[in-house]
Structures are given as C-alpha cells and as structure tokens.
ZADO-1210 file (C-alpha; in nm, 4 decimals, padded with zeros to 6 digits):
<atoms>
<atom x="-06.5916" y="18.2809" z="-00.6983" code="UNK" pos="1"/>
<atom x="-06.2192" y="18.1213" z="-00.7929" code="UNK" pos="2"/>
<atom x="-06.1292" y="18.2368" z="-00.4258" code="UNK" pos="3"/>
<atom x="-06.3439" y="18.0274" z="-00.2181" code="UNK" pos="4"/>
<atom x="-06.2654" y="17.7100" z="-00.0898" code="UNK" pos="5"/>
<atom x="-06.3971" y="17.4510" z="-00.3198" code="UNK" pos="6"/>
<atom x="-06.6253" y="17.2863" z="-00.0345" code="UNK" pos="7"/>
<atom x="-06.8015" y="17.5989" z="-00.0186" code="UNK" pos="8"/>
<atom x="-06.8063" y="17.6767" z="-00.3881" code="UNK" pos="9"/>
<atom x="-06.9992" y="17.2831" z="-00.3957" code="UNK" pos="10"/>
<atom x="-07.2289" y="17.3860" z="-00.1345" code="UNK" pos="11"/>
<atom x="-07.3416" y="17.7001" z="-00.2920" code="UNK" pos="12"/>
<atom x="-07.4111" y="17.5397" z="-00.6443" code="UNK" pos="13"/>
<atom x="-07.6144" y="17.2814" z="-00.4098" code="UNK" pos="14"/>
<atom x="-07.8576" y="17.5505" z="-00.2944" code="UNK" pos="15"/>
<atom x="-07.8893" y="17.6988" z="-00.6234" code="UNK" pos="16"/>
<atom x="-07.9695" y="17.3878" z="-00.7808" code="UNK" pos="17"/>
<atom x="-08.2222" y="17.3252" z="-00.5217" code="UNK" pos="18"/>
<atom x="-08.3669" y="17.6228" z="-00.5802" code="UNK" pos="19"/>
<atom x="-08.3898" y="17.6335" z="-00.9502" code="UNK" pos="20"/>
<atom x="-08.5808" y="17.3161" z="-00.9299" code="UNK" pos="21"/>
<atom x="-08.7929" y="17.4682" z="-00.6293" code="UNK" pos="22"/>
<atom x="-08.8891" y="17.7145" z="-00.8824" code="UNK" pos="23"/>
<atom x="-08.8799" y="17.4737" z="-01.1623" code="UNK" pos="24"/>
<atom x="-09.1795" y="17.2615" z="-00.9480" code="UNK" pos="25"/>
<atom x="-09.4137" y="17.6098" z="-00.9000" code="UNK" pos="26"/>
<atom x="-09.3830" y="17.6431" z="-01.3226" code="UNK" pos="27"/>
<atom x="-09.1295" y="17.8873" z="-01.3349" code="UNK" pos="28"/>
<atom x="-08.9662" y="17.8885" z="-01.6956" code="UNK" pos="29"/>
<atom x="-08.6106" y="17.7286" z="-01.5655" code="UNK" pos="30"/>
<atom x="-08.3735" y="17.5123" z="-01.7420" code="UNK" pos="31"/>
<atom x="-08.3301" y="17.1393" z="-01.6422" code="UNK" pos="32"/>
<atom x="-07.9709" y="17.2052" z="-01.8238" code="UNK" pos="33"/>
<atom x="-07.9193" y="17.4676" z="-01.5902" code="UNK" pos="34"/>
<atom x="-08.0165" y="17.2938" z="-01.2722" code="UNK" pos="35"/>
<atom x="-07.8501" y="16.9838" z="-01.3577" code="UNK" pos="36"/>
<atom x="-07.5080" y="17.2088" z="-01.4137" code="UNK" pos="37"/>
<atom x="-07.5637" y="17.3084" z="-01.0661" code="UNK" pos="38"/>
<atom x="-07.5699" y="16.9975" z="-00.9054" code="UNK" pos="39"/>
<atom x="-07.2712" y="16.8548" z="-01.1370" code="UNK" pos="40"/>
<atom x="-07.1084" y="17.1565" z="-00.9904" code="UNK" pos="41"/>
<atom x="-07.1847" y="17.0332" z="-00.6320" code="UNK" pos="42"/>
<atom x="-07.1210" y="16.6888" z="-00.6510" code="UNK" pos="43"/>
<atom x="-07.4387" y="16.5538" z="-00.5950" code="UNK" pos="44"/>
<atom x="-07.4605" y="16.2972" z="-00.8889" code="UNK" pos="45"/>
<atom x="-07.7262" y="16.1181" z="-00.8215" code="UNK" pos="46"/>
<atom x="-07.9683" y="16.4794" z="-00.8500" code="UNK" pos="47"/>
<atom x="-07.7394" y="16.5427" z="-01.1300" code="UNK" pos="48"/>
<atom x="-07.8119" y="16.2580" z="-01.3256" code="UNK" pos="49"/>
<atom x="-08.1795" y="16.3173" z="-01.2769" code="UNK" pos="50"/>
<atom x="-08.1651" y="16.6547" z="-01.4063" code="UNK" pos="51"/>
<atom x="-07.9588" y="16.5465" z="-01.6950" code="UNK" pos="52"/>
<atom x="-08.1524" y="16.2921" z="-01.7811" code="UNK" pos="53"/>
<atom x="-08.4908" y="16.5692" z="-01.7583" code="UNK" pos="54"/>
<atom x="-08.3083" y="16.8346" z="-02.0035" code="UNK" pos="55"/>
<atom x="-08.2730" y="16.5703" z="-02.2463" code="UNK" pos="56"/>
<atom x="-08.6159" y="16.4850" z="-02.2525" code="UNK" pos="57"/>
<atom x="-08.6904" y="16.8532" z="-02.2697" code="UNK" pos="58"/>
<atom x="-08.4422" y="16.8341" z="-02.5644" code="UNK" pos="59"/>
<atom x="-08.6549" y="16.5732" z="-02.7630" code="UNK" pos="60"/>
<atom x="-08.9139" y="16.7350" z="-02.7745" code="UNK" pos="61"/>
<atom x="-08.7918" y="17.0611" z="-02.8858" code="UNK" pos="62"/>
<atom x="-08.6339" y="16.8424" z="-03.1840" code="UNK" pos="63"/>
<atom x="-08.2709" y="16.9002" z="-03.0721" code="UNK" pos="64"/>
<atom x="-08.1479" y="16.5386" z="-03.0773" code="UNK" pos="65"/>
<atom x="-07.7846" y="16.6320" z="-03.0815" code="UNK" pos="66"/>
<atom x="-07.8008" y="16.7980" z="-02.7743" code="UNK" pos="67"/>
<atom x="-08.0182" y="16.5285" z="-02.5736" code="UNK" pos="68"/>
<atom x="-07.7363" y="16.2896" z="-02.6708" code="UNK" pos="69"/>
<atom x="-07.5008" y="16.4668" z="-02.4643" code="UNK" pos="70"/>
<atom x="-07.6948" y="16.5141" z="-02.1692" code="UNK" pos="71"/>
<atom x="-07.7585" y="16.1718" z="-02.1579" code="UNK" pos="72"/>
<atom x="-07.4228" y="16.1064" z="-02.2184" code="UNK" pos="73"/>
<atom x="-07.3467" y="16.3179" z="-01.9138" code="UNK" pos="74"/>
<atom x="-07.5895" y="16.1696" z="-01.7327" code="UNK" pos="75"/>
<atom x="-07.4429" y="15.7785" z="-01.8374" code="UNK" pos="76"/>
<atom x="-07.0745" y="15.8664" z="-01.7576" code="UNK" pos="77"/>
<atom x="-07.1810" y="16.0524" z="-01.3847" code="UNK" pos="78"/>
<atom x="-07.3634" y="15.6697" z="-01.3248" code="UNK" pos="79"/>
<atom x="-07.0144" y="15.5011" z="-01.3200" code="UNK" pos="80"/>
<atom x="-06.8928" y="15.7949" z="-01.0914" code="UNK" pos="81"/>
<atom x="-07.0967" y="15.6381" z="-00.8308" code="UNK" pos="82"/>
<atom x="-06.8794" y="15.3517" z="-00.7464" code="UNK" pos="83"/>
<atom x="-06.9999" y="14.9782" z="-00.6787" code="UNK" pos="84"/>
<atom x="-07.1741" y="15.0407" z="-00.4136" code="UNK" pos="85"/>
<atom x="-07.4652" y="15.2957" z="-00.5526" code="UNK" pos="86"/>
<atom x="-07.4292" y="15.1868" z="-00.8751" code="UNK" pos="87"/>
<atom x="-07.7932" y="15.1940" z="-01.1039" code="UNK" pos="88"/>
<atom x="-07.7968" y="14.9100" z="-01.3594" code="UNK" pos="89"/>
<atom x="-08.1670" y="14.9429" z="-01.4153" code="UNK" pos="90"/>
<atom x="-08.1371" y="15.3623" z="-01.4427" code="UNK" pos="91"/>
<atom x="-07.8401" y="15.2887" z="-01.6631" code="UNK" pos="92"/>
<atom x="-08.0027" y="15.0946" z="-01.9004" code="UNK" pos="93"/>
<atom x="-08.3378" y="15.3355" z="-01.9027" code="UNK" pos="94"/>
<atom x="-08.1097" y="15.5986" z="-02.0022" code="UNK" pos="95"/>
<atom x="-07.9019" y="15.4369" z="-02.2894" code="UNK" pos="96"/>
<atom x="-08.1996" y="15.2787" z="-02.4311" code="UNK" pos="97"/>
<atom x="-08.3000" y="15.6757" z="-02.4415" code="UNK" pos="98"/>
<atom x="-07.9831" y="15.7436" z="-02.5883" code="UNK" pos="99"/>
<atom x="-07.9980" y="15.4931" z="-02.8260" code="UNK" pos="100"/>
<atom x="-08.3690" y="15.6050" z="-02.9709" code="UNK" pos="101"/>
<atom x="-08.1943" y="15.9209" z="-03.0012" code="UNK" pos="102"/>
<atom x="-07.8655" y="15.8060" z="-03.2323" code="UNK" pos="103"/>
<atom x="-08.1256" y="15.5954" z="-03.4637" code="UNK" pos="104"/>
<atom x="-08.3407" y="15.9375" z="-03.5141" code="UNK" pos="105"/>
<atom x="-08.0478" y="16.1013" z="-03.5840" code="UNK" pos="106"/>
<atom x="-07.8414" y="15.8392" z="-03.7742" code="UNK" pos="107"/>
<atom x="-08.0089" y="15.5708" z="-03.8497" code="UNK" pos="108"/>
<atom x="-07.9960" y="15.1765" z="-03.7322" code="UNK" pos="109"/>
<atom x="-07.6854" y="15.1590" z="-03.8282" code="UNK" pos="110"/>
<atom x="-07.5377" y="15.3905" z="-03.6244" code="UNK" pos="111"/>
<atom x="-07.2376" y="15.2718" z="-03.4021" code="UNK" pos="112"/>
<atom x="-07.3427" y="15.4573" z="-03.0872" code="UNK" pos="113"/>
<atom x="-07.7207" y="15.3264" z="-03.1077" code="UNK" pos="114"/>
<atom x="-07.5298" y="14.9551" z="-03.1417" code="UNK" pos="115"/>
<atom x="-07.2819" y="15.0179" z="-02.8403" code="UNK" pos="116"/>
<atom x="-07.5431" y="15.1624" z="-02.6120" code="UNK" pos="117"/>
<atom x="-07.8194" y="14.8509" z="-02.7429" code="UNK" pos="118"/>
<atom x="-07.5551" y="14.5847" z="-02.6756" code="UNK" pos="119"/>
<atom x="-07.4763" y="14.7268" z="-02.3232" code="UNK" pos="120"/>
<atom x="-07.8007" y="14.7265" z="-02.2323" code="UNK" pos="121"/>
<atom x="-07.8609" y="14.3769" z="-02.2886" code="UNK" pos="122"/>
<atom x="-07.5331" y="14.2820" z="-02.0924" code="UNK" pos="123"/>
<atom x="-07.6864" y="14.4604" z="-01.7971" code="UNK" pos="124"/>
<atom x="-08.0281" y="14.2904" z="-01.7836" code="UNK" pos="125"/>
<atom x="-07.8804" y="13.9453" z="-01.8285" code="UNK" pos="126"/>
<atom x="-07.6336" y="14.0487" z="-01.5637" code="UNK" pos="127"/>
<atom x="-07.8721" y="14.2411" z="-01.3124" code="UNK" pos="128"/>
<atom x="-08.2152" y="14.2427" z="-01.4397" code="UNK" pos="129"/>
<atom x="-08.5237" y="14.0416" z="-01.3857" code="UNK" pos="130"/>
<atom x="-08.8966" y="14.0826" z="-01.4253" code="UNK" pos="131"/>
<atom x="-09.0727" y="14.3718" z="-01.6247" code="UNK" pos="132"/>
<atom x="-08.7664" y="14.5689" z="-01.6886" code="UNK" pos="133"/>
<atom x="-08.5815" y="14.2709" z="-01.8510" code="UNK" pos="134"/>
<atom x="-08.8620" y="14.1944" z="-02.0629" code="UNK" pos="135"/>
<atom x="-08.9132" y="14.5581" z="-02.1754" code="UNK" pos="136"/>
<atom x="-08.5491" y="14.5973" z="-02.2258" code="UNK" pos="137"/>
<atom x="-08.5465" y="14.2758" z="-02.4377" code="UNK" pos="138"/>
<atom x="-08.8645" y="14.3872" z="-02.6414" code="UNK" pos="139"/>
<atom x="-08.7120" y="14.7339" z="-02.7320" code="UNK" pos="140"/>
<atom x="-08.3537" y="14.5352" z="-02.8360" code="UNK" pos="141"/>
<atom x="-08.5714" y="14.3166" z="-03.0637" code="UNK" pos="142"/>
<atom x="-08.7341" y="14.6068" z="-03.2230" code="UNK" pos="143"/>
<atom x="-08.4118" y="14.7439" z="-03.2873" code="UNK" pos="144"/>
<atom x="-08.2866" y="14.4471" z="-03.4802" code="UNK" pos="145"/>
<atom x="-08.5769" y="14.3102" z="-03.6805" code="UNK" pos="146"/>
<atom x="-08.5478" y="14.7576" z="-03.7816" code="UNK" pos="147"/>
<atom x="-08.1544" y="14.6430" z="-03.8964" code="UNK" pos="148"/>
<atom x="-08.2480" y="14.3102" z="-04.0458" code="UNK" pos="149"/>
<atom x="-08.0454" y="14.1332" z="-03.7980" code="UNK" pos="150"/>
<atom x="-08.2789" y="13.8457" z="-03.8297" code="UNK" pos="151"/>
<atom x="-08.0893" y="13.5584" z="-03.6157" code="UNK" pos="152"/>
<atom x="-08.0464" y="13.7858" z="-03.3258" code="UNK" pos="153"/>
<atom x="-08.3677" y="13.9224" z="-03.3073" code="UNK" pos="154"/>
<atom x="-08.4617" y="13.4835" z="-03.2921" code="UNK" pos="155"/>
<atom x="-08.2403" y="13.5186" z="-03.0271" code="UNK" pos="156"/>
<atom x="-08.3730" y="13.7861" z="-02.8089" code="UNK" pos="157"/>
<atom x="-08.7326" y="13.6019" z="-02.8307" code="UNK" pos="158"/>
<atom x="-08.5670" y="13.2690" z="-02.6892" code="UNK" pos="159"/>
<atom x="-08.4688" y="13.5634" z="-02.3778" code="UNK" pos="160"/>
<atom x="-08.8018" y="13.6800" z="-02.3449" code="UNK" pos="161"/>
<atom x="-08.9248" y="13.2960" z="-02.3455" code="UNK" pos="162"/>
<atom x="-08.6426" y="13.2050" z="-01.9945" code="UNK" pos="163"/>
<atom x="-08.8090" y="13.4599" z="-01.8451" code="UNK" pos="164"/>
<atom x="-09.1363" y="13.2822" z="-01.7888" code="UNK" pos="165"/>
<atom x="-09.3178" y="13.5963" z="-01.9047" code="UNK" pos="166"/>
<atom x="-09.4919" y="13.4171" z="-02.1693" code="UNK" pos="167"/>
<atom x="-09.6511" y="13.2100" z="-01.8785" code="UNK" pos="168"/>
<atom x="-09.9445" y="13.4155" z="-01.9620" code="UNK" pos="169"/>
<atom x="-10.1123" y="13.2991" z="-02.2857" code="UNK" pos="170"/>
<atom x="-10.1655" y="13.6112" z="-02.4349" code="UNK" pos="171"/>
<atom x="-09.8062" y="13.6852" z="-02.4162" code="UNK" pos="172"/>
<atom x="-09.7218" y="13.3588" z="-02.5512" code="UNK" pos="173"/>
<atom x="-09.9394" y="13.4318" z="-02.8560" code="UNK" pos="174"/>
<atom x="-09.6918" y="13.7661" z="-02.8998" code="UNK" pos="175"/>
<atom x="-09.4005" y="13.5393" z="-02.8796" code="UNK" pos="176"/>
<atom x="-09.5096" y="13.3066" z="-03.1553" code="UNK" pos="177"/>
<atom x="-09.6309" y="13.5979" z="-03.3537" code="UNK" pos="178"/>
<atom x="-09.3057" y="13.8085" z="-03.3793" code="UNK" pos="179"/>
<atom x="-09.1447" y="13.4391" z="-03.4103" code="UNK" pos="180"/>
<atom x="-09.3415" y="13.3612" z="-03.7305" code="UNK" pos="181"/>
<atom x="-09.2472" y="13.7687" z="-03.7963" code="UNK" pos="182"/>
<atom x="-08.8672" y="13.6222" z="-03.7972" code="UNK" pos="183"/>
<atom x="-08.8926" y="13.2757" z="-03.9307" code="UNK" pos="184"/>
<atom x="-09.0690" y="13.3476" z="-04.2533" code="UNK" pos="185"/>
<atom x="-08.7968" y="13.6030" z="-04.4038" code="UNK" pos="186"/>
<atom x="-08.5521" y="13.3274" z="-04.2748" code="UNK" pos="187"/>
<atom x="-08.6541" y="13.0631" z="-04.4711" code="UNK" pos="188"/>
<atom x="-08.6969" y="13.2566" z="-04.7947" code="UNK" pos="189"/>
<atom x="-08.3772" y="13.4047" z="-04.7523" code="UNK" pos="190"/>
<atom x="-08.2081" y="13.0887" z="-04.6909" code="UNK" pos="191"/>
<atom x="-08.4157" y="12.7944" z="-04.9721" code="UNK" pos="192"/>
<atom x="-08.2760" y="12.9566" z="-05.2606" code="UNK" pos="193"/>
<atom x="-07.9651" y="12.9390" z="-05.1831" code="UNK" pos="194"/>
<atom x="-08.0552" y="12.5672" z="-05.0763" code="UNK" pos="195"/>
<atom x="-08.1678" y="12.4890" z="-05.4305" code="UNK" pos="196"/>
<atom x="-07.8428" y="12.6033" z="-05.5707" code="UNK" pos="197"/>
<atom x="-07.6438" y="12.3902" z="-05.4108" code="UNK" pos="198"/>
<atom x="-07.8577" y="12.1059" z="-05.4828" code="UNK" pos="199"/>
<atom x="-07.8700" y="12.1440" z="-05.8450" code="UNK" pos="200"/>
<atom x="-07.4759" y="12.2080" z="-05.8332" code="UNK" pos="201"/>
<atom x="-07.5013" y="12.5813" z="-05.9507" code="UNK" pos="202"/>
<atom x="-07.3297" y="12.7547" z="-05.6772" code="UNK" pos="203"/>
<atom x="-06.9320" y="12.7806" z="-05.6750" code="UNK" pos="204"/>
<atom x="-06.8232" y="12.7061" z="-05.3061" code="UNK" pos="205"/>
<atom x="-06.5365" y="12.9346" z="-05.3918" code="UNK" pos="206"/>
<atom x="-06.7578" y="13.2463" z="-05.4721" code="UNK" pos="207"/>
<atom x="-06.9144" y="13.4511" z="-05.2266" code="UNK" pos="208"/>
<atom x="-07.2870" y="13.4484" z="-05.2395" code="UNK" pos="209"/>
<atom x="-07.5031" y="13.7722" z="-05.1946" code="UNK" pos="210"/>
<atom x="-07.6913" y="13.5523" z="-04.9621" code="UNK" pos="211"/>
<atom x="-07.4058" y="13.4156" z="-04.7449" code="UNK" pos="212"/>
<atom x="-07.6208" y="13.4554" z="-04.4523" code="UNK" pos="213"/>
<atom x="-07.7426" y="13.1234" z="-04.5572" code="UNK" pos="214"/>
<atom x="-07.3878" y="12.9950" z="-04.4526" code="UNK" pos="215"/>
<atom x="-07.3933" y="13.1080" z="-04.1083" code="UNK" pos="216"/>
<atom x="-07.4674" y="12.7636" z="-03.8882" code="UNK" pos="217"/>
<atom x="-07.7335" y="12.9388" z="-03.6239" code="UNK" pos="218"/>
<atom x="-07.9179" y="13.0837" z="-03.9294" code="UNK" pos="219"/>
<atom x="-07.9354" y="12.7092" z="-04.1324" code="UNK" pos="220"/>
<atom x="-08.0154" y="12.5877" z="-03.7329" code="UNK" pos="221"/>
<atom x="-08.3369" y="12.8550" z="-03.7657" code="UNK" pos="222"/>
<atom x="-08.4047" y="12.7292" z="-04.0943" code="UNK" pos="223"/>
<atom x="-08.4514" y="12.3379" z="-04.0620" code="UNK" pos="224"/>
</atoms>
C-alpha cells in the first residue's frame, strides 16, 4: 500500500468507497464510518461529507453522541476544504445545527460548542440564507435560547423571523405573537421589581443586583 503512488492509492479508496455504499444501498450491513473513511482517503469531499454526515446520524441513534460529534465535526472542517467556489453555507449550517443538538444532549445549553456552532449558524443565514431555511434556522436558534433563558435574544431572533415576510401568512403571524407574549411576560416580571426598588429608593446603585438584567438598555427597551 505505502509503495504506490498516492494518485493511485486515492483512486483505489474511490472505488472502494463506491462500492461499500453500492452494497450499503442493496442492505448490506456496512458502515457509513467506513465508507466515508474511504472517500476522505480519496479526496472526494463532497461524498465524504455526505457519508460523514450519514454515520453520525447512524451514531444518534445508537445513543453514541460523542462519536456523532466528531463525524460531524469531520464533516464541518472537510466543508471549508472546498474553497470559495463550492462552498455549502446552507449544508454547513444543517450540519452544525446537528452538531449543536448533539453538544446540548450531551452537555447541556450551556455548553460552549452548542453556543459556537448556534452563533455560526445564524451568521450564515443572515449572510447567505433566505426563505424556508432561514426561517427554520432562526426557529431552532430561538428554541435554543428561550431553553438558556437568554430572553432578549430570543426577542431578537423573532424580530428576524418577522424581516423575512414569513409571517405574511396569518397563521404564522399568530406563532410570532404567541412565542412573543412567550418572551415578553417573563420580561416584565423579571424587570418591575427591580423597577419598584428604585422608585421607593431601596436599591444601592453601588450594589450589584441579582436581577441586573434589568440594567441592560435592550432589555428596559423590551420592557416599556
């Protein structure tokens, strides 16, 4: 194997990996992990990134989270192999919203991969997206926040889904207001108590409040 020429050496993990997944499509018992190392192997990214991203689903539902984050990982970093040109914003985003779901299972909102990989994806769909994918991007990132509390930006995120015209269609706009009211409410109560302390004089503008979100200017915006 070490002494052939690596053109060849590509070529022959090409044919394998086509016919792994050849055998794969007839219900053979074959590995997407496998086939997916094969076309790594070959240099054929964009097959790889498919098969990647198909072992990690495979991964899911066997329960072995840790493992799908790394082949979507795989399959993430092979996407900005592909140079300007056949670059996939929309696949990119499909498969860190994936990866994401994945890194909350396993750790929880607050996990700083689920946050990197969330905030990405809404940088690409403001960037490069439009129509359903935008809106179903947006939906899942507002999800994820009202899940962390994150109140303001979850406000936010339905202001998004508003620009897009989406909510053209009544019963869409009816979802809007609903998940607004969803936000508002908690807003408000949050924010009034902390109100009526400074009216009546009993807060210390030198002590930090437990509810300082109060003092954040977009939240008192939200709040009037």
């Amino acid at each position: 194997y070490e002494l052939q020429p690596r053109e060849q050496r590509a070529t022959m993990h090409g044919r394998v990996g086509d016919a792994l997944r050849a055998r794969r499509k007839r219900g053979a018992d074959v590995s997407w992990g496998a086939i997916a190392t094969h076309f790594h192997a070959a240099g054929r990214l964009a097959a790889a990134i498919e098969s990647y991203a198909a072992a990690a689903d495979d991964s899911r539902e066997r329960g072995s989270m840790t493992s799908g984050i790394e082949q979507l990982g795989t399959a993430i970093d092979l996407i900005g192999e592909l140079g300007p040109d056949r670059a996939a914003p929309a696949r990119e985003v499909d498969l860190r919203l994936k990866r994401g779901f994945l890194c909350v299972s396993t750790a929880g909102n607050a996990d700083p991969r689920a946050e990197a990989d969330y905030q990405r994806c809404l940088e690409l769909v403001r960037a490069e997206g439009d129509g359903l994918q935008l809106v179903a991007t947006l939906v899942a990132l507002w999800g994820y926040h009202i899940a962390r509390g994150d109140l303001a930006e979850a406000d936010g995120l339905l202001d998004d889904i508003l620009a897009t015209r989406v909510t053209d269609d009544p019963v869409l706009l009816a979802e809007n207001r609903t998940a607004r009211g969803m936000v508002r409410e908690p807003l408000h109560l949050i924010v009034q108590p902390v109100r009526v302390e400074r009216f009546h004089g009993l807060r210390d503008p030198g002590v930090q409040h437990p509810l300082a979100l109060a003092e954040d200017a977009a939240v008192g915006d939200l709040a009037d």
